[in-house]
N, C-alpha and C positions, 0 to 999 in steps of 0.2 A: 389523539391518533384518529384517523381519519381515511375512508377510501377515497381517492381520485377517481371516481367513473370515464375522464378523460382520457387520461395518461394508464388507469391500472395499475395503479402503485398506490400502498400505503404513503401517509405522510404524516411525519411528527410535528408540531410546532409544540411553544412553550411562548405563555403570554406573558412579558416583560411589566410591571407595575409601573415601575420609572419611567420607561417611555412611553406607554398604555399603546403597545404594538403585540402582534403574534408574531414572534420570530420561529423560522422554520430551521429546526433540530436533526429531520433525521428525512431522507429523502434518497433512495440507492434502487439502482433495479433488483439487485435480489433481496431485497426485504421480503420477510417472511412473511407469510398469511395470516393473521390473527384468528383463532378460533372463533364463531361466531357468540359462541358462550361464555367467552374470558375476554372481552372488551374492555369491563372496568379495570382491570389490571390488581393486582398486589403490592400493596408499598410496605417493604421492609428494608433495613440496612441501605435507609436513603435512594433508594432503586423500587421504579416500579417494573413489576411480573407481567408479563402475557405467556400462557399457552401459543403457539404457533405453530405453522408446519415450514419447515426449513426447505423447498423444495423450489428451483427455478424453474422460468416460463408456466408457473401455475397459475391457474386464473381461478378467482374468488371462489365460484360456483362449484369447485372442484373438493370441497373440503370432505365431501361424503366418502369420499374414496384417500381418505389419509389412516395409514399405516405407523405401526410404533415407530419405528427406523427414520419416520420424517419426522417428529414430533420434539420438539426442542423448547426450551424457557426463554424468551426474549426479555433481556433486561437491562432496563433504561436507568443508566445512575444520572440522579436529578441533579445533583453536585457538578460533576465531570460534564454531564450532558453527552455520555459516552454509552456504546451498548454495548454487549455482549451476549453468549450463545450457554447456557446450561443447560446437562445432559437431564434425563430422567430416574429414579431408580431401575438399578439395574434387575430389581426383582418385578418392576414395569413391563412384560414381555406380549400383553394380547392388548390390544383397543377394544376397551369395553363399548356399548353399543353408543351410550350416549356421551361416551369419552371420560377425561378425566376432569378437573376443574383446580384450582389454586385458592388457596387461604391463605391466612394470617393467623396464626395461633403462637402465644405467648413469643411475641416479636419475632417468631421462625417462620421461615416459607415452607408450607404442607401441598399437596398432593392428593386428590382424595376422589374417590371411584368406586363404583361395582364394578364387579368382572362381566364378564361376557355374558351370562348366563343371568346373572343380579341376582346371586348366591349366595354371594358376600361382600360386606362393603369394607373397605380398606381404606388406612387413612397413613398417609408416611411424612414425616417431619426433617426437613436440611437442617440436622444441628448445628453447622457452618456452614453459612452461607459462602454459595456458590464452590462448593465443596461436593462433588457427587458422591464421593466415600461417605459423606456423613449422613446418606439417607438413612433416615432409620423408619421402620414401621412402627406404630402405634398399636393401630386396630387394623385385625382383621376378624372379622364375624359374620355370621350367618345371618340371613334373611329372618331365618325361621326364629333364632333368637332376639332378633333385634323386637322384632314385633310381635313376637309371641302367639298370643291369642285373642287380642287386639282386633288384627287386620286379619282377614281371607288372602291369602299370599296370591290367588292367581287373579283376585279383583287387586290388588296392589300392581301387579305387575303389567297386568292393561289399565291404571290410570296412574303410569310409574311415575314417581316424581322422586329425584336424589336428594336424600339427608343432606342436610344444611350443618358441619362443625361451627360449634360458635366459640366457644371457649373447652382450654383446659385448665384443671383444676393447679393450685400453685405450688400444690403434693405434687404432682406430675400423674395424679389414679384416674380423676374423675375427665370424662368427656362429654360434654351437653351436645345432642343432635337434634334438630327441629327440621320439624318435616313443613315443605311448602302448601302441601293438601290435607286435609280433614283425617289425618293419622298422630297417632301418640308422640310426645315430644321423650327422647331419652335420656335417661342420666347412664352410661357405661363405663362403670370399674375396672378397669386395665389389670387392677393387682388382683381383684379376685372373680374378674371374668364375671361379672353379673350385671344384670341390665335392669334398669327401675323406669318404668314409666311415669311421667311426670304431664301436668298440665300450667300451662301458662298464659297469665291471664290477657286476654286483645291479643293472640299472637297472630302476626299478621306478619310474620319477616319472613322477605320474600331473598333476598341477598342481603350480604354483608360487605361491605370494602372498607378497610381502614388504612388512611389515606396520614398525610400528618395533622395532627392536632392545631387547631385555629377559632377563635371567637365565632361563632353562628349566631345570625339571625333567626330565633323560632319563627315558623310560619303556622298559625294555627285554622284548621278545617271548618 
């Protein structure tokens, strides 16, 4: 996925192996705007995720001023080479400041955000995909909990940086959250609402995308 500075259109291509060409997939004037922070995308149920804003005659620079009502899932099935438009949870109702963002947890498409305020961070799971009834919430908790005594909440909050979901546990209890700054890493128990601080060793994970599995060349530093 890709801006056009010329034209002002997103464009999709898909690089063909057999032919060793980019063939172009997805190119319409109202393609949605990609969020500036959801460019890798979500690969689940064979379709990658974007964040978007669903809104015509929008131009790139405009994303500071987008509202719940325009905010939609753009999702590209890699199979079909076909898209489609997915709502939000409906219990979604404010644009927190830094927005929201898209995971991958245990093969479902998640959801995951502070509110307005960064009060509490909340996390919601498509147990069916592409199913907007099946949002379900996970977590939602408090700032003051997550970090306890840890962090000074109003030095967090001027060098804010959003929890990072990595995984859930295969009970369906446990949530790991890793912070991108010099903050505690979390372990949060769903079933009895308790929060364990944890350290981890070189953690340096800045994002996550998991994409489909394929042989890698290590490249070592």
């Amino acid at each position: 996925m890709f801006w056009d500075c010329t034209t002002e259109k997103w464009e999709g291509r898909v690089y063909c192996r057999g032919e060793s060409c980019w063939r172009r997939t997805l190119a319409c004037p109202d393609f949605p705007i990609l969020l500036k922070d959801a460019l890798g995308g979500s690969f689940v149920n064979d379709s990658i995720n974007w964040l978007a804003r669903h809104s015509l005659n929008c131009h790139m620079n405009e994303l500071e001023n987008v509202v719940v009502d325009q905010l939609v899932i753009l999702s590209l099935d890699m199979r079909m080479e076909a898209c489609k438009y997915m709502l939000l949870p409906v219990g979604f109702d404010e644009m927190p400041q830094n927005g929201p963002n898209l995971a991958v947890l245990r093969g479902r498409l998640c959801l995951y955000y502070y509110d307005q305020m960064r009060s509490h961070f909340a996390l919601w799971e498509m147990r069916e995909f592409g199913v907007q009834e099946s949002w379900t919430q996970l977590v939602n908790i408090s700032s003051v909990q997550l970090l306890g005594d840890f962090v000074d909440l109003d030095y967090y909050h001027h060098h804010f940086s959003l929890l990072l979901p990595v995984c859930v546990s295969e009970d369906e209890d446990v949530v790991l959250l890793v912070s991108k700054e010099d903050f505690p890493d979390i372990m949060y128990s769903m079933r009895d609402d308790r929060v364990r601080h944890v350290t981890l060793l070189n953690n340096q994970i800045w994002y996550v995308h998991e994409h489909m599995q394929s042989l890698v060349l290590p490249h070592s530093h």
